[in-house]
N, CA and C atoms as a LAMMPS dump frame, in Angstrom:
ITEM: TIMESTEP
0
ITEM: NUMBER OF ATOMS
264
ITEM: BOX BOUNDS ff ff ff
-5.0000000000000000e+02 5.0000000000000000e+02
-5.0000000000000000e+02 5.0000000000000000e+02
-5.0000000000000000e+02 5.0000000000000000e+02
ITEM: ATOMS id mol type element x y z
1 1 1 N -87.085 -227.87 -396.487
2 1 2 C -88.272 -228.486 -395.93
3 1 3 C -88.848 -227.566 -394.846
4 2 1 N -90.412 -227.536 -395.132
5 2 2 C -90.86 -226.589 -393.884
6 2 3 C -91.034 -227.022 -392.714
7 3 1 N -90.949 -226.464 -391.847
8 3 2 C -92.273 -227.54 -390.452
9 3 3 C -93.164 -227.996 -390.206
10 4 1 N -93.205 -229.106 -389.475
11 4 2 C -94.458 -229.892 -390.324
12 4 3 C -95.366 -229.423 -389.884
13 5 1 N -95.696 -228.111 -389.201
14 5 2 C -96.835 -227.55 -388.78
15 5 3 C -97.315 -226.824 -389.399
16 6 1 N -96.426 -226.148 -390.401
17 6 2 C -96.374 -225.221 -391.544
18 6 3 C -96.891 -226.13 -392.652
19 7 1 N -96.138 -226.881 -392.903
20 7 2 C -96.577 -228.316 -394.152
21 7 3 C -98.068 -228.239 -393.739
22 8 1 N -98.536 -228.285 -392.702
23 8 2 C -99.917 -228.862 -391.985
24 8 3 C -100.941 -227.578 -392.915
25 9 1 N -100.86 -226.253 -392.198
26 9 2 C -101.119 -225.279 -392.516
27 9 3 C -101.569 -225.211 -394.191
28 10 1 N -100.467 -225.027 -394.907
29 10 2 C -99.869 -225.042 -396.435
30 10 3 C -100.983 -225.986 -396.949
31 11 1 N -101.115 -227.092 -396.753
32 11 2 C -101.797 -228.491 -397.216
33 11 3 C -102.917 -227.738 -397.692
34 12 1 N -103.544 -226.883 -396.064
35 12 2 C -105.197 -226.473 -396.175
36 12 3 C -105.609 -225.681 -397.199
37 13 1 N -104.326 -224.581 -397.498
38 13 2 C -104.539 -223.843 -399.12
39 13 3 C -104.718 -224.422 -399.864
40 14 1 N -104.428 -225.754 -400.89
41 14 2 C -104.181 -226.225 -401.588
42 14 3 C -105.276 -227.021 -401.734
43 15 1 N -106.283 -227.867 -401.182
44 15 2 C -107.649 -228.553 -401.02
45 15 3 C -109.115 -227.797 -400.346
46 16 1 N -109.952 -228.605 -400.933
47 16 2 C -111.269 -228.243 -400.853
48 16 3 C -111.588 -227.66 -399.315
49 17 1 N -111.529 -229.249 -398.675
50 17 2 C -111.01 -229.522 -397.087
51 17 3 C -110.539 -230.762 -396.623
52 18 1 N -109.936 -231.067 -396.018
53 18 2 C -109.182 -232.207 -395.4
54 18 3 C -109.773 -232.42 -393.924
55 19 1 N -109.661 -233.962 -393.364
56 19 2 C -109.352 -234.34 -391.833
57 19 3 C -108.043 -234.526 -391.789
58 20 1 N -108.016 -234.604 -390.597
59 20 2 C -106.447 -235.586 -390.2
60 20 3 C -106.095 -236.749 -391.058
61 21 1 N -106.71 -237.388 -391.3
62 21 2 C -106.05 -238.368 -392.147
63 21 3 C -105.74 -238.508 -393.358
64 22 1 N -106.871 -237.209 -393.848
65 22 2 C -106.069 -236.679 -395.181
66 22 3 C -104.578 -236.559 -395.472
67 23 1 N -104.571 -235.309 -394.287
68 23 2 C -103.174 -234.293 -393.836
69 23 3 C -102.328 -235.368 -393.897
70 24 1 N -102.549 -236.645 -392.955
71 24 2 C -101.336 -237.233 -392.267
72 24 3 C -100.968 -238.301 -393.79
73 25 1 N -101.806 -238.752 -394.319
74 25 2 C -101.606 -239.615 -396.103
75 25 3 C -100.863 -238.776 -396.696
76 26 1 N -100.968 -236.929 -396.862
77 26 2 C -100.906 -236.316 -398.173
78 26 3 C -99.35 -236.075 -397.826
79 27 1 N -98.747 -235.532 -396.273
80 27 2 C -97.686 -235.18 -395.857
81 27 3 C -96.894 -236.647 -395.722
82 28 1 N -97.309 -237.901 -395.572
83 28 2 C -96.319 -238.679 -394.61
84 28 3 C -95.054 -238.925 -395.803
85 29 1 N -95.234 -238.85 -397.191
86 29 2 C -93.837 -238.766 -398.058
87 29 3 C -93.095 -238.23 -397.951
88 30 1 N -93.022 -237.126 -397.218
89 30 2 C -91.942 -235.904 -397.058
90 30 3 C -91.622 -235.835 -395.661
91 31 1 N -93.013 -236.368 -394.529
92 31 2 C -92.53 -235.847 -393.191
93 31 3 C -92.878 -237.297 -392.556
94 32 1 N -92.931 -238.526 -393.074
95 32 2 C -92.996 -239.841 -392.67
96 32 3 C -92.502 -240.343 -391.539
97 33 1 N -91.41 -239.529 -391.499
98 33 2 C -90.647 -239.737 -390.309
99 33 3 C -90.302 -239.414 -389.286
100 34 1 N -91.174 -238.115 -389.008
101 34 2 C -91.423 -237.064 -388.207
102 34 3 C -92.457 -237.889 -387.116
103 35 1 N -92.452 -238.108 -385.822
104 35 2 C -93.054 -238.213 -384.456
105 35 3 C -94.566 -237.626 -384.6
106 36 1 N -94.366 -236.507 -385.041
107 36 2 C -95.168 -235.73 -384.889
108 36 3 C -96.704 -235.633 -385.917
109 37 1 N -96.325 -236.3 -387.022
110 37 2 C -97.335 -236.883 -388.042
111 37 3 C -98.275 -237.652 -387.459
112 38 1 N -98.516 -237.658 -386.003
113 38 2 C -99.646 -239.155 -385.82
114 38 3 C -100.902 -238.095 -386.008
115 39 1 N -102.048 -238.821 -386.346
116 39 2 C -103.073 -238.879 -385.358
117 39 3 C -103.794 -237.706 -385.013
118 40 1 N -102.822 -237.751 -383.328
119 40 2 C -103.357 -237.053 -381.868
120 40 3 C -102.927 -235.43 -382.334
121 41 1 N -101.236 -235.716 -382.872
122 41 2 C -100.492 -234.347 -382.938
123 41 3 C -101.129 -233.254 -384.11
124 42 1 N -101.214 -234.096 -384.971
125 42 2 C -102.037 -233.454 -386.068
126 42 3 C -103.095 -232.967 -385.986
127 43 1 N -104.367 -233.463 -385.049
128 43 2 C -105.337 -233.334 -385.177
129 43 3 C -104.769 -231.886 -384.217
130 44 1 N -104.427 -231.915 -383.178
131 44 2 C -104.085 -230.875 -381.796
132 44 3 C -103.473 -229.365 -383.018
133 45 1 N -102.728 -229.676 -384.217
134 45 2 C -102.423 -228.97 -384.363
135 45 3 C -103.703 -228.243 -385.491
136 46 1 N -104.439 -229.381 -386.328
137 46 2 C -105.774 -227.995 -386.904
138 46 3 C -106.561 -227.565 -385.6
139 47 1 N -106.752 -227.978 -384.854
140 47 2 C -107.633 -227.125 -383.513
141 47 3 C -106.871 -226.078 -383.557
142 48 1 N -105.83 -226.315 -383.277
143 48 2 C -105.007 -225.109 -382.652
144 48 3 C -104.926 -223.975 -384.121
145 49 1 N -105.083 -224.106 -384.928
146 49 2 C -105.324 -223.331 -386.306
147 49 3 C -106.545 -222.848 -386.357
148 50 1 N -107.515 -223.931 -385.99
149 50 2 C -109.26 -223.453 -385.574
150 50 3 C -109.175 -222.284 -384.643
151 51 1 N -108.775 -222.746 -383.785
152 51 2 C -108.829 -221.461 -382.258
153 51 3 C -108.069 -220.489 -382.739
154 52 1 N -107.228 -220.494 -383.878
155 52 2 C -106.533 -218.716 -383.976
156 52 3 C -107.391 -218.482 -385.083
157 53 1 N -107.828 -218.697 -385.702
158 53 2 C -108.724 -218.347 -386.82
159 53 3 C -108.617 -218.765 -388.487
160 54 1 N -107.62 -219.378 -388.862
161 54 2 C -107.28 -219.802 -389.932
162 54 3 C -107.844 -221.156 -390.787
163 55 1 N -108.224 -221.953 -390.019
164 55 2 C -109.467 -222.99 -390.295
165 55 3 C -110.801 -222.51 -389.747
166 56 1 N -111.865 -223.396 -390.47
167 56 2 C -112.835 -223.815 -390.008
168 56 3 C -113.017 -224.697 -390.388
169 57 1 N -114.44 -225.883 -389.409
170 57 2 C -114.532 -226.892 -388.991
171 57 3 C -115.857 -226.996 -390.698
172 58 1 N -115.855 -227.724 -391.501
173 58 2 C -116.812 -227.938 -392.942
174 58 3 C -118 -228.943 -392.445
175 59 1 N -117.375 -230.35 -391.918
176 59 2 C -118.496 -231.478 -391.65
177 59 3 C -117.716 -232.211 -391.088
178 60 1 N -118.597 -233.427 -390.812
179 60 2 C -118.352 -234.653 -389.964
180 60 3 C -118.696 -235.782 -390.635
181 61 1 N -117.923 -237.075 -390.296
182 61 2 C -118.328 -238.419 -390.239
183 61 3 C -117.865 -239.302 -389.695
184 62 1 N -118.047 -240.563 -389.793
185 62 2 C -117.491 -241.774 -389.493
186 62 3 C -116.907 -242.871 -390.267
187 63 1 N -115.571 -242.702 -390.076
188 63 2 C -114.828 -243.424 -391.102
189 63 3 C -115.522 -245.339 -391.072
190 64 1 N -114.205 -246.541 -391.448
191 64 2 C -115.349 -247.602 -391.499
192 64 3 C -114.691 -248.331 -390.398
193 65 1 N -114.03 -247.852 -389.336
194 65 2 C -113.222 -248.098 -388.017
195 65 3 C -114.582 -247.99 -387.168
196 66 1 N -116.065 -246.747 -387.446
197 66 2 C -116.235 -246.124 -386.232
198 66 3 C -115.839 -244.586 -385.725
199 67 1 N -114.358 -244.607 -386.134
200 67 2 C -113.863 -243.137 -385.518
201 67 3 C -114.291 -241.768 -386.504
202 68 1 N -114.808 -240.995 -385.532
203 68 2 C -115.569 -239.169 -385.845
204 68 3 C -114.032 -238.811 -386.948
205 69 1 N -114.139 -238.536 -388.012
206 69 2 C -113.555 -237.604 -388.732
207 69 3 C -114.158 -236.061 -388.79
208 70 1 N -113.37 -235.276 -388.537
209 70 2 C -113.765 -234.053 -389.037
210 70 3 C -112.909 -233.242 -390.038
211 71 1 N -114.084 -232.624 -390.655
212 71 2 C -113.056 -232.267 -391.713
213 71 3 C -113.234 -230.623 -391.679
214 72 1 N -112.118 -229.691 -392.308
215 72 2 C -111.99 -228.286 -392.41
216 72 3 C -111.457 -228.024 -393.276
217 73 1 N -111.523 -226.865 -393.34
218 73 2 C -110.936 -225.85 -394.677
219 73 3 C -110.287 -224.51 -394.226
220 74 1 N -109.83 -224.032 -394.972
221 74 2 C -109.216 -222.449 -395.047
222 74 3 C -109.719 -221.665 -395.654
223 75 1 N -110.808 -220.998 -395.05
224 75 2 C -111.29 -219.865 -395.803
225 75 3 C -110.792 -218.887 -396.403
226 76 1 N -111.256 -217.745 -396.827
227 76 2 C -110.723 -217.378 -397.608
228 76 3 C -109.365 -216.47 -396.77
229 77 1 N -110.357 -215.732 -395.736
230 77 2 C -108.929 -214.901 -395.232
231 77 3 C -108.276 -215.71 -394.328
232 78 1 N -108.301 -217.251 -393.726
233 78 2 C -107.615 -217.619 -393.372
234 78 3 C -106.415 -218.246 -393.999
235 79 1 N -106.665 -218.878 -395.564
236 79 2 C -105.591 -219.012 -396.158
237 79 3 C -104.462 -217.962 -396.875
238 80 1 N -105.436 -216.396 -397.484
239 80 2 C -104.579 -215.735 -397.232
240 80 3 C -103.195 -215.386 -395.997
241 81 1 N -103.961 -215.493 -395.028
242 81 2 C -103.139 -215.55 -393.858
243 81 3 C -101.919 -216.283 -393.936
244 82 1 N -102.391 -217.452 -393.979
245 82 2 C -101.11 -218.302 -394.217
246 82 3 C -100.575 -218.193 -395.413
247 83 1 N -100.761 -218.102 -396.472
248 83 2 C -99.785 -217.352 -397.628
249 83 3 C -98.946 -216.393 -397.315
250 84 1 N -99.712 -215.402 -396.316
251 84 2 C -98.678 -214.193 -396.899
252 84 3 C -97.453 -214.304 -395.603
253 85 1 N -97.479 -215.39 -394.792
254 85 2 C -96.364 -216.168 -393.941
255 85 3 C -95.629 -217.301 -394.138
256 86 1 N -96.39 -218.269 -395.053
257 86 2 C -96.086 -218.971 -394.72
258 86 3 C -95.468 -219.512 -396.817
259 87 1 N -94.659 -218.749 -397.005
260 87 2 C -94.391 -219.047 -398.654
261 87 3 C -94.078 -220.827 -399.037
262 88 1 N -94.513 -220.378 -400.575
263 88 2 C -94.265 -222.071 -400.89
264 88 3 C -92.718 -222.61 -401.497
């Protein structure tokens, strides 16, 4: 099993683009039980993928709560990136 920050990462290769709540639905079978699956942590951790360069930010909305979803992707050389670190 990878880390779920890595899992996080990994996800973004694999789809169009995701929000957080994608991530946190598509991972919680494997990392369900992990603390670190909420929300807050998840979201802290695509920023923190945004700010090194490996995401970018695609669009916005509002789920039917009210709450801003944003959603991103892995471009092209950012998912390379994480491929050639982060194996499946």
């Amino acid at each position: 099993m990878k880390p779920l920050n890595y899992a996080i990462l990994k996800y973004f290769t694999k789809v169009k683009e995701a929000c957080a709540d994608d991530v946190i639905n598509a991972l919680k079978g494997e990392y369900g039980s992990f603390k670190a699956l909420k929300k807050p942590a998840v979201i802290e951790a695509i920023m923190t993928a945004e700010a090194n360069g490996l995401l970018e930010e695609t669009r916005f909305d509002v789920d039917s709560k009210g709450e801003l979803r944003v959603y991103y992707r892995a471009h092209e050389e950012g998912a390379a990136t994480i491929n050639s670190y982060i194996p499946d």
